[in-house]
N, C-alpha and C positions, 0 to 999 in steps of 0.2 A: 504494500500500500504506500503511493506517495505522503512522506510528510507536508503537516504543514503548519510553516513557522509564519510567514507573512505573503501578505498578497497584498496585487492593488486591481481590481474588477470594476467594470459599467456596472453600475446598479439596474435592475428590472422590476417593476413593483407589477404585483398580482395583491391589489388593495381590496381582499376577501378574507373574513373570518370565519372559521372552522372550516378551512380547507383540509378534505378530507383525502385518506387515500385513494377512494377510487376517481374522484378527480383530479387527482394526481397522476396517477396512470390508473387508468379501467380496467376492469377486469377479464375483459376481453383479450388482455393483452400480454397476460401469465401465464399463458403456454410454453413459451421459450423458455429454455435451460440454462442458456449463457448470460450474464452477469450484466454483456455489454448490448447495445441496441435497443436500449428500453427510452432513450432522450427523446426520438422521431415522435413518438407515444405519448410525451409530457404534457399533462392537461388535456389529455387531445379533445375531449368535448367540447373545450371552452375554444379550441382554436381553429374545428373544423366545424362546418355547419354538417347536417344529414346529407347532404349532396354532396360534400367532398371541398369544398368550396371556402377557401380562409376566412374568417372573421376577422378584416380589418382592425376593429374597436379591440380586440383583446390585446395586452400590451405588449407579448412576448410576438404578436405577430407584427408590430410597427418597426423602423427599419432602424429606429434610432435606439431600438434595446435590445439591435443583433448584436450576438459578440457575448452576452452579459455574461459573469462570473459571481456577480453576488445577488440575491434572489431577496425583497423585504417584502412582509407579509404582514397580517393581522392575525390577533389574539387564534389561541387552540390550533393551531398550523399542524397538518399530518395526523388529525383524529381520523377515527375510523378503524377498520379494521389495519393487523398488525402487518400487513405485507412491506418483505423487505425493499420490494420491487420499485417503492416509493421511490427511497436514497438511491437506489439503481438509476430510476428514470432521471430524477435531478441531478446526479453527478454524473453522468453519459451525456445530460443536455449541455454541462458547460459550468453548471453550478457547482461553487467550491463552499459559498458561506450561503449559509440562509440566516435573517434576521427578523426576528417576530416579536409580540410581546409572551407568548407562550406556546410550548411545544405541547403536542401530545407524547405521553412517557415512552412509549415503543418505540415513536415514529427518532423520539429524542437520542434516544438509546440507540438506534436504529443508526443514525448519522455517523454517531464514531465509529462504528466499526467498518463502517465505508469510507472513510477521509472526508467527511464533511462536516465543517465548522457550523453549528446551530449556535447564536447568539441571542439571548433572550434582554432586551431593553424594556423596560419602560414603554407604557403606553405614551406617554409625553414625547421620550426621544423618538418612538419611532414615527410619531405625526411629524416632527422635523426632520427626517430623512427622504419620510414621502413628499412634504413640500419642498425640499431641497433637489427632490431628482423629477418633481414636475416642471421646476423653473429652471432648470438647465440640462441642454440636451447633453448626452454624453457624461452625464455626471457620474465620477469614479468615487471610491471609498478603499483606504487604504485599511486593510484588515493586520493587526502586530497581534498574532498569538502569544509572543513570548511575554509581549509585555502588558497584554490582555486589554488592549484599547483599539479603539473605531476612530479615524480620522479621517479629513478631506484638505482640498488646498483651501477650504475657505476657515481657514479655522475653528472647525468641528472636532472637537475632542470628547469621544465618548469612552469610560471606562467599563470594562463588562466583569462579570466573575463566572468562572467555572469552575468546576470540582477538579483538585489536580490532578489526579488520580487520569479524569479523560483531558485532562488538556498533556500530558506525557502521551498519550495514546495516538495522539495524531501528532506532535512535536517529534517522534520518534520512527511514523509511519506504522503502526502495530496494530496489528487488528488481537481477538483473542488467542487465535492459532501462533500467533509471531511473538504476542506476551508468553505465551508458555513453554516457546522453544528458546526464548530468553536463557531456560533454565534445562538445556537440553542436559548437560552434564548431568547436574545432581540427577535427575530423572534415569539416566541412565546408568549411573552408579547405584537408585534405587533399588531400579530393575535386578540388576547384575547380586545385589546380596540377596535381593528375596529368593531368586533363580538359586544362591550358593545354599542357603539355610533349606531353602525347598530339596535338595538333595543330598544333604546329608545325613 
């Protein structure tokens, strides 16, 4: 898994609350096995009509939030059922941070172990990120995991908190399978006396 210490992404805003998973990717669309290809798929309700036919108005289809790398949202983001297919689809589209005032717990859970940064603000800060990336096109945000703040060039300084435990998890690239080969030795050394004591 790519770490990730810092970035600096276009902002996209999807200005909806309790965005769910299967709005997030349908469920139509969890037949595939592989990990990657799930982006093409992201929101696709909101961004095709029944005819096949793009939705203009929706904002990840306007041409000034192609490119994005950081995704802000409203309150409960990723409720719904537990599929991991969500963080699949948002990190195959492009998205590295997602920024809300609240996650759902799976969906939250969900994000580190795919390399993606969920940042929880304030209902306050995040009405000044949405008005700050409707008033200017191309507006970026610089993401500092190490140093756990949100910044831009206009003098926006937001500080965040996460548990360290998962802010190590993505600083490090580590999913749960990579935490536990951390410690392949001792495991191995386990193995190796119970295997001696088992035969003698």
């Amino acid at each position: 898994m790519q770490p990730f210490t810092k970035m600096t992404g276009l902002v996209a805003p999807v200005d909806r609350v309790n965005v769910d998973t299967d709005a997030i990717i349908p469920k139509q669309f969890l037949k595939r096995i592989e990990r990657s290809g799930f982006g093409q798929f992201l929101f696709f309700e909101w961004r095709w009509d029944e005819q096949g036919n793009v939705i203009p108005e929706f904002n990840l289809n306007k041409p000034r939030y192609q490119g994005a790398s950081v995704l802000i949202s409203r309150a409960n983001f990723g409720c719904g059922s537990s599929r991991e297919h969500a963080p699949w689809a948002i990190l195959d589209y492009g998205f590295r941070c997602v920024i809300a005032p609240s996650f759902a717990d799976i969906f939250y859970n969900n994000c580190f172990k795919n390399g993606i940064l969920p940042i929880q603000l304030s209902e306050e800060q995040v009405d000044e990120l949405f008005r700050r990336t409707e008033a200017q096109e191309g507006y970026t945000l610089n993401i500092d995991l190490e140093q756990k703040v949100v910044t831009d060039d206009k003098g926006l300084r937001i500080a965040f908190d996460l548990d360290e435990h998962r802010r190590q998890f993505l600083l490090q690239g580590l999913d749960d399978i990579g935490l536990t080969l951390q410690h392949e030795d001792a495991i191995s050394a386990y193995e190796a006396k119970r295997a001696s004591e088992a035969s003698a």
